[in-house]
Short mmCIF file of the C-alpha atoms (twelve columns), coordinates in Angstrom:
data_MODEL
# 
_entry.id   MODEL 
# 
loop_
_atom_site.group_PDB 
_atom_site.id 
_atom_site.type_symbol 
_atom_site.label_atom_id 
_atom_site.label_alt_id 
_atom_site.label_comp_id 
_atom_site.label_asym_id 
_atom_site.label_seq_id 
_atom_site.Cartn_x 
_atom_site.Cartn_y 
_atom_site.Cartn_z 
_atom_site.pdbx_PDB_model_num 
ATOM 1   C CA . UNK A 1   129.422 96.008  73.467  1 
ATOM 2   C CA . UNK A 2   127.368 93.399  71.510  1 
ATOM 3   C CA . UNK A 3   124.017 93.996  72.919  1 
ATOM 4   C CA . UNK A 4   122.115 92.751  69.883  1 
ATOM 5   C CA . UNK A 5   118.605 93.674  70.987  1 
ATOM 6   C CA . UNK A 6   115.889 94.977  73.756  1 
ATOM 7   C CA . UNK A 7   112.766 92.732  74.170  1 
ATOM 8   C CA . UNK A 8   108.966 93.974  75.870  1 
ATOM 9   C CA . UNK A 9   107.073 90.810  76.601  1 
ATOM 10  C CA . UNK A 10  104.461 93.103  78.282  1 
ATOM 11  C CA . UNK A 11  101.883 93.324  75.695  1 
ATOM 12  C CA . UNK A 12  103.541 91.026  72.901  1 
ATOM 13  C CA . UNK A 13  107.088 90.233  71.951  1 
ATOM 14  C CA . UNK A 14  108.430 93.094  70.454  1 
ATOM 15  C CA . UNK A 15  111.981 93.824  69.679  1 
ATOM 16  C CA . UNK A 16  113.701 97.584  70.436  1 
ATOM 17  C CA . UNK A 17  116.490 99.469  69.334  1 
ATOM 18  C CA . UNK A 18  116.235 101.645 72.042  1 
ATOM 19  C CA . UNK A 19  115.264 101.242 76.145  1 
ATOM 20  C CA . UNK A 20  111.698 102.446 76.717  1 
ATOM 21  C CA . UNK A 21  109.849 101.103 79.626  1 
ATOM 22  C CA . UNK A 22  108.374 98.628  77.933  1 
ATOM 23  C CA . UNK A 23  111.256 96.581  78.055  1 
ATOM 24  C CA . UNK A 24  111.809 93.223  80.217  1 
ATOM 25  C CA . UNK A 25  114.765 91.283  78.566  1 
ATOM 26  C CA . UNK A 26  118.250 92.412  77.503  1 
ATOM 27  C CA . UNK A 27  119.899 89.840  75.404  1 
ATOM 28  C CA . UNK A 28  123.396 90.226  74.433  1 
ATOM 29  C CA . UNK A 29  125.873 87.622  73.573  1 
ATOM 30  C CA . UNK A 30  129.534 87.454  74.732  1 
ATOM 31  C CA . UNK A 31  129.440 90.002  77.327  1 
ATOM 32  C CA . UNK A 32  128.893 89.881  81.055  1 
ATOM 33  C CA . UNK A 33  126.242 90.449  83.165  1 
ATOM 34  C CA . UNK A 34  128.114 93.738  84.624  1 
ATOM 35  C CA . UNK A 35  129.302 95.115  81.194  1 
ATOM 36  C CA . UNK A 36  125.458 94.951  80.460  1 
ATOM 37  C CA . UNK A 37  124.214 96.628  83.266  1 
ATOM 38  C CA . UNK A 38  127.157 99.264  83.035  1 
ATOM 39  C CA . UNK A 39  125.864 99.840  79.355  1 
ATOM 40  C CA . UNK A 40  122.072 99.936  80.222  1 
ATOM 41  C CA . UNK A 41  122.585 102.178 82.883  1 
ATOM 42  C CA . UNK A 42  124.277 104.666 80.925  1 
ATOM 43  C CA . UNK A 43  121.163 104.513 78.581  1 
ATOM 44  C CA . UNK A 44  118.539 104.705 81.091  1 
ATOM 45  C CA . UNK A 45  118.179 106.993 84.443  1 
ATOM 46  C CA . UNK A 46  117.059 105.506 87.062  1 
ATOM 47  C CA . UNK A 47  116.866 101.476 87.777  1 
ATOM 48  C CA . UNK A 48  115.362 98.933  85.487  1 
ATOM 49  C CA . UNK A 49  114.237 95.562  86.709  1 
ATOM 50  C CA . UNK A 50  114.918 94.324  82.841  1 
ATOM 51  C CA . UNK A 51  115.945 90.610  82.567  1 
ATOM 52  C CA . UNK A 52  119.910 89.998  81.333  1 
ATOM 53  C CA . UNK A 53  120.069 87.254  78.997  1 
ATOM 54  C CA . UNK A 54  122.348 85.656  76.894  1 
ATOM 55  C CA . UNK A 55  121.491 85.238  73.269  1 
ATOM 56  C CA . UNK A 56  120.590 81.708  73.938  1 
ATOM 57  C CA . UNK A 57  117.146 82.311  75.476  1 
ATOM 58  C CA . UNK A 58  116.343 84.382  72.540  1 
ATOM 59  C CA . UNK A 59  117.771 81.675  69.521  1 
ATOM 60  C CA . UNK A 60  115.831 79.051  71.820  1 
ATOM 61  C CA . UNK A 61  112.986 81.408  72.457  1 
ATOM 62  C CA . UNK A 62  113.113 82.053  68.191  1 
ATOM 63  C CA . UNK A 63  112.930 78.049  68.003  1 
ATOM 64  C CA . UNK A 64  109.885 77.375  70.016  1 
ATOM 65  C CA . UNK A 65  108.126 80.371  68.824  1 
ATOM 66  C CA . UNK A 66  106.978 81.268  71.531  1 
ATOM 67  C CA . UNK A 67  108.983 83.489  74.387  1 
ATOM 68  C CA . UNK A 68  110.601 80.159  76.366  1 
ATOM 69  C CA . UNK A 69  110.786 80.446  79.823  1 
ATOM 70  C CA . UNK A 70  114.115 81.599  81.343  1 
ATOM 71  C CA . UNK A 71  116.233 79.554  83.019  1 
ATOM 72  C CA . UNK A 72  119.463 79.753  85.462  1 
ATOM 73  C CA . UNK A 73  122.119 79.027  81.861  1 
ATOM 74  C CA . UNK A 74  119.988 81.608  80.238  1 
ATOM 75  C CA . UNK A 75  120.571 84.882  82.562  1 
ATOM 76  C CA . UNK A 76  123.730 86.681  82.616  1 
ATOM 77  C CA . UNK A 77  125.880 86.773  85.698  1 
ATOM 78  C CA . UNK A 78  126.609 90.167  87.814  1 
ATOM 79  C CA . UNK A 79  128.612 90.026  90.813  1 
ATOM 80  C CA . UNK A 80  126.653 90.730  94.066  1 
ATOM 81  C CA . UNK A 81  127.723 92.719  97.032  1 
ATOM 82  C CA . UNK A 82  126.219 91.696  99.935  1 
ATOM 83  C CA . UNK A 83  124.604 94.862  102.506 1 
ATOM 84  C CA . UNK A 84  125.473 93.151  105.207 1 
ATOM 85  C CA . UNK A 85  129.193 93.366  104.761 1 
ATOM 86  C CA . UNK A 86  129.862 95.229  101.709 1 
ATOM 87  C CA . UNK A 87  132.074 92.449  100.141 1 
ATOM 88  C CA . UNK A 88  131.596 91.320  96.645  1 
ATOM 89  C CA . UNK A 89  130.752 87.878  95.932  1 
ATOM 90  C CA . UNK A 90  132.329 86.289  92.986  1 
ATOM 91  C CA . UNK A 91  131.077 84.218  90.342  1 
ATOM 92  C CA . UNK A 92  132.331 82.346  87.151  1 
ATOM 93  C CA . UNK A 93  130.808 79.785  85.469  1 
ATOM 94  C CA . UNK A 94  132.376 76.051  85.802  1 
ATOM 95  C CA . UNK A 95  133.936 75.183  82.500  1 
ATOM 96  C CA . UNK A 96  137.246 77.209  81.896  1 
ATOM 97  C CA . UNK A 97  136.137 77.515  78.366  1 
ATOM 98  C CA . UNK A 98  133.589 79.794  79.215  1 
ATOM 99  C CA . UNK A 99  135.156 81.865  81.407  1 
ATOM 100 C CA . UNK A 100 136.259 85.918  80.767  1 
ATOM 101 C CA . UNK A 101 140.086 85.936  80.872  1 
ATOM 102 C CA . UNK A 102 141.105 89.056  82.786  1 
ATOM 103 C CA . UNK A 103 144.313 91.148  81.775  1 
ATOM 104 C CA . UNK A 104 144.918 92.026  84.971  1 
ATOM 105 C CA . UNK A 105 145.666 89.258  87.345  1 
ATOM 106 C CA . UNK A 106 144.139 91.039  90.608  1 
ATOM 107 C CA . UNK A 107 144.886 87.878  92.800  1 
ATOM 108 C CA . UNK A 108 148.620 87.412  92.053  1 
ATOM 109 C CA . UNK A 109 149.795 87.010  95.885  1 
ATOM 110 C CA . UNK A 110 147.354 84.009  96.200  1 
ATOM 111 C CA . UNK A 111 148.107 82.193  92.040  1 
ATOM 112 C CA . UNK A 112 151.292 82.662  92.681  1 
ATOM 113 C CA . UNK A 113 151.180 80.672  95.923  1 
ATOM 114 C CA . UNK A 114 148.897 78.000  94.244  1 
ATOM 115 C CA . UNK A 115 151.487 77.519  90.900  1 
ATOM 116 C CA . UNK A 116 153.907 77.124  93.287  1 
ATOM 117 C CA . UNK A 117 152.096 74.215  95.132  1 
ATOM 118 C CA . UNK A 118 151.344 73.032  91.868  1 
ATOM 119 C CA . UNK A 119 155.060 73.254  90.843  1 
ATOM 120 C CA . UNK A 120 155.800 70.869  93.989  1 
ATOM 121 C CA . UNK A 121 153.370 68.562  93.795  1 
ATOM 122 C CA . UNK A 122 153.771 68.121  89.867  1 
ATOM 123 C CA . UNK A 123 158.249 67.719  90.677  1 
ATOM 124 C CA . UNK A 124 157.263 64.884  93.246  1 
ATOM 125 C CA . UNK A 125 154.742 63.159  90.793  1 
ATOM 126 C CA . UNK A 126 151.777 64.131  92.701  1 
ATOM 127 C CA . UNK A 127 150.102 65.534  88.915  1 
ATOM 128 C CA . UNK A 128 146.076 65.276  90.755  1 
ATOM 129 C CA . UNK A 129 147.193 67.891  93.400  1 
ATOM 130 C CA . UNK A 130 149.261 69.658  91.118  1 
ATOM 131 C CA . UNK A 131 146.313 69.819  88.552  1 
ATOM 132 C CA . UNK A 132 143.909 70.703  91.482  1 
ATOM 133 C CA . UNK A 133 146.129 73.846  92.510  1 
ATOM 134 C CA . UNK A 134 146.547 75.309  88.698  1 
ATOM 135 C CA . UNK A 135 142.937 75.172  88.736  1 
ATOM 136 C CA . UNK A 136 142.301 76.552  91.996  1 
ATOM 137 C CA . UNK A 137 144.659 79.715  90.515  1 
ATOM 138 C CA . UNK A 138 143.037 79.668  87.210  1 
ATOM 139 C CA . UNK A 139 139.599 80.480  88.256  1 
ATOM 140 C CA . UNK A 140 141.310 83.054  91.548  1 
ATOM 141 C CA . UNK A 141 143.055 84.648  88.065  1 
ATOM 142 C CA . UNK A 142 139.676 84.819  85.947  1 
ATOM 143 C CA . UNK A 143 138.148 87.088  89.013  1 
ATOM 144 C CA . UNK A 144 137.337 91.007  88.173  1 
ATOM 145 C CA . UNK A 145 138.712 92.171  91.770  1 
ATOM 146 C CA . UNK A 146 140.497 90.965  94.830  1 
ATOM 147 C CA . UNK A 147 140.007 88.074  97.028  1 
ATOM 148 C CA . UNK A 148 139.343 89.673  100.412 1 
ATOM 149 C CA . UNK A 149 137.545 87.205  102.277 1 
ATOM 150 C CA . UNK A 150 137.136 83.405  101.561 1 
ATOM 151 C CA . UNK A 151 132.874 84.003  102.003 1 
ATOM 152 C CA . UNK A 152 133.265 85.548  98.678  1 
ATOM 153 C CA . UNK A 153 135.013 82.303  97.070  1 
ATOM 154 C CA . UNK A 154 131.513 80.509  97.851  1 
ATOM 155 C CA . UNK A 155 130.070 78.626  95.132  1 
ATOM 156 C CA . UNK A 156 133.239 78.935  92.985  1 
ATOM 157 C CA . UNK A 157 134.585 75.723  91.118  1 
ATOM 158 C CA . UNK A 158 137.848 74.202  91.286  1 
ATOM 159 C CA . UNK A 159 138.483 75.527  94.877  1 
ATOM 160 C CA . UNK A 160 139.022 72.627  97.291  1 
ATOM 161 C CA . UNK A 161 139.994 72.539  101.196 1 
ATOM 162 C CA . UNK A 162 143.351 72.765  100.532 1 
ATOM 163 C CA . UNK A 163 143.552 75.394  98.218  1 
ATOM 164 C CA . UNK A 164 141.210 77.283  100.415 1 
ATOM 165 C CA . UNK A 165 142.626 76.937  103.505 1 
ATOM 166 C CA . UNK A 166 145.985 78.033  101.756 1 
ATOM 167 C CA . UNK A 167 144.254 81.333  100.632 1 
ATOM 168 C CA . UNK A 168 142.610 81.754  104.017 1 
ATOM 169 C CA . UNK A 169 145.863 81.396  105.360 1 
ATOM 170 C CA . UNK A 170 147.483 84.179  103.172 1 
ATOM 171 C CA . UNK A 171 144.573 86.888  103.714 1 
ATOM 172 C CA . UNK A 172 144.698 86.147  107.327 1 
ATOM 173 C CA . UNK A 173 148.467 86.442  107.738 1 
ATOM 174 C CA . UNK A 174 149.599 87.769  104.552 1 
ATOM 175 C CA . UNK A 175 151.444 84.178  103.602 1 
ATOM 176 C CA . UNK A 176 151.161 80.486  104.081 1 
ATOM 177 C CA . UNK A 177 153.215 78.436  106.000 1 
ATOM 178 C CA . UNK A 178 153.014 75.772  104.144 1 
ATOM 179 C CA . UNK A 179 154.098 78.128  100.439 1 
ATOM 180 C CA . UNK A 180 157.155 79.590  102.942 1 
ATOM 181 C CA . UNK A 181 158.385 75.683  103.822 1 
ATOM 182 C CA . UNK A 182 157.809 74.655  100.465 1 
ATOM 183 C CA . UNK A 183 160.254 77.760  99.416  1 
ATOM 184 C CA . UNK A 184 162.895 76.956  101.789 1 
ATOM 185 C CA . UNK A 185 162.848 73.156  101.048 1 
ATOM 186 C CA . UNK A 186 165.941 71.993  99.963  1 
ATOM 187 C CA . UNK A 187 164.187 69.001  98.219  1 
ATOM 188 C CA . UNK A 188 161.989 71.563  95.816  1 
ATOM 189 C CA . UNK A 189 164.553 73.469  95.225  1 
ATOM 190 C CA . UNK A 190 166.745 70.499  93.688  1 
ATOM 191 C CA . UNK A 191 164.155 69.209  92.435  1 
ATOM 192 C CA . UNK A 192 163.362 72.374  90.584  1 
ATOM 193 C CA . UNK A 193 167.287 72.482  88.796  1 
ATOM 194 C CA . UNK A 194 166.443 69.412  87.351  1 
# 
């Protein structure tokens, strides 16, 4: 856990090795909003409305000289579950640079069926779709838990109608038509020897 440092803005910036209640900001750097909040609640009983921020706010924050105000790049993300229907929503940032890659692939029914569009579309020189279905499964692979509705997918980059309707599809019926005709063609399939 690199958690580099506990900040109190409440009566002046002052910087903590340890959580008091003085504290408002968490900064860390390269960890994620719900390894930080795992860690801080194993150091403090009860809930704290302390800020999670990356380490930027507090190098640009250093900078100004001043505390700078916090904005949407600067907080750390946590995944949200929603009391309404219990499902977790999901969320990763844009670039795939800057996303967490997961061991665990907890989405391999859907990837799978993505790469395999992919596959087709890159065999019959279609390389846009086939680029827009790798990254559809690259961000489903970068998620911490499974896809169990497509309200959770809201927000997420790289996930177009198609690709969505094709993972609709499969978590309504357990499989997509269109993956199953794609696996029987006899056109992918020779096209796949070659």
């Amino acid at each position: 856990m690199s958690v580099r440092m506990l900040v109190s803005l409440r009566n002046k910036c002052r910087i903590s090795s340890s959580h008091s209640e003085s504290v408002t900001h968490v900064i860390s750097e390269n960890n994620s909003g719900d390894e930080v909040r795992a860690w801080l609640d194993s150091q403090v009983k009860g809930q704290t409305d302390a800020q999670l921020l990356d380490i930027s706010w507090y190098t640009e924050s250093m900078r100004a000289g001043r505390p700078v105000d916090v904005l949407d790049r600067h907080k750390l993300q946590e995944q949200q579950i929603k009391e309404s229907n219990k499902k977790m929503l999901f969320s990763v940032p844009s670039y795939a640079c800057q996303r967490r890659t997961t061991l665990d692939n907890h989405n391999t029914v859907l990837t799978d069926a993505l790469s395999l569009l992919a596959e087709n579309a890159e065999l019959s020189d279609e390389d846009g779709r086939g680029v827009a279905f790798r990254r559809a499964a690259a961000v489903l692979k970068a998620l911490p838990a499974p896809v169990t509705d497509t309200r959770q997918l809201r927000g997420l980059p790289c996930l177009g109608g198609h690709s969505l309707r094709v993972i609709k599809e499969i978590l309504e019926n357990g499989a997509s038509s269109e993956v199953e005709s794609t696996k029987q063609s006899e056109r992918f399939r020779a096209l796949k020897v070659r």
